[in-house]
N, C-alpha and C positions, 0 to 999 in steps of 0.2 A: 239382340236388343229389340224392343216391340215398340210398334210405330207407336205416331202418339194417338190417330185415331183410334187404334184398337184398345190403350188405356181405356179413352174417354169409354167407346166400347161397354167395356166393363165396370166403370165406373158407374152409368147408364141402369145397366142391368142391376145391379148391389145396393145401387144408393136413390136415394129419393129427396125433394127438397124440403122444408118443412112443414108446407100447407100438405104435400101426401103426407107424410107424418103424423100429422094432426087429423086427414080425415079417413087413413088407415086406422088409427087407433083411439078417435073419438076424442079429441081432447087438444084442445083451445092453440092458441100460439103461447099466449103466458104460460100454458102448464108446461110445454115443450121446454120454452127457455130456464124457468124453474126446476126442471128437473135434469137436466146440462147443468148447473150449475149446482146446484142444491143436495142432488142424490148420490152420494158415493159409488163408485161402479158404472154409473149410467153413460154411456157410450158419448163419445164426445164429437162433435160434427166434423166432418173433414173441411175443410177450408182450401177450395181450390185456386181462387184467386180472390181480390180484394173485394168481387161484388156477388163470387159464387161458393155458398154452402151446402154438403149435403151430408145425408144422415146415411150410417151403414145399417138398413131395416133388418138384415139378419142379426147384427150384435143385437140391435132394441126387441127383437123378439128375443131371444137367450137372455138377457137381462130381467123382463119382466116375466119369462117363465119360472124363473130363480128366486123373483119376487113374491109371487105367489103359493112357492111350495113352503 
């Protein structure tokens, strides 16, 4: 079983909150939650506890590379 630090760990590494989100890929806080919500397919945030979200930036790159082809 893996400690919990080394989750977080990886967690860290994978994911990002949503202001990197937004200034990885240009684009607002509204468009972020708009398309969480709005866009079929679009990666959904992990919800670690009640005041911490993060986004998995490898799903949302695969996502919008799929979008684009």
């Amino acid at each position: 079983m893996q400690s919990h630090s080394s989750i977080l760990e990886k967690i860290d590494t994978h994911t990002a909150t949503s202001a990197e989100v937004c200034a990885r890929f240009g684009i607002s806080q509204p468009t972020l939650h708009r398309w969480t919500k709005n866009r079929p397919g679009f990666p959904k945030p992990l919800r670690l506890s009640s005041r911490m979200v993060r986004y998995d930036i490898s799903a949302i790159d695969r996502y919008l590379s799929t979008q684009s082809e």
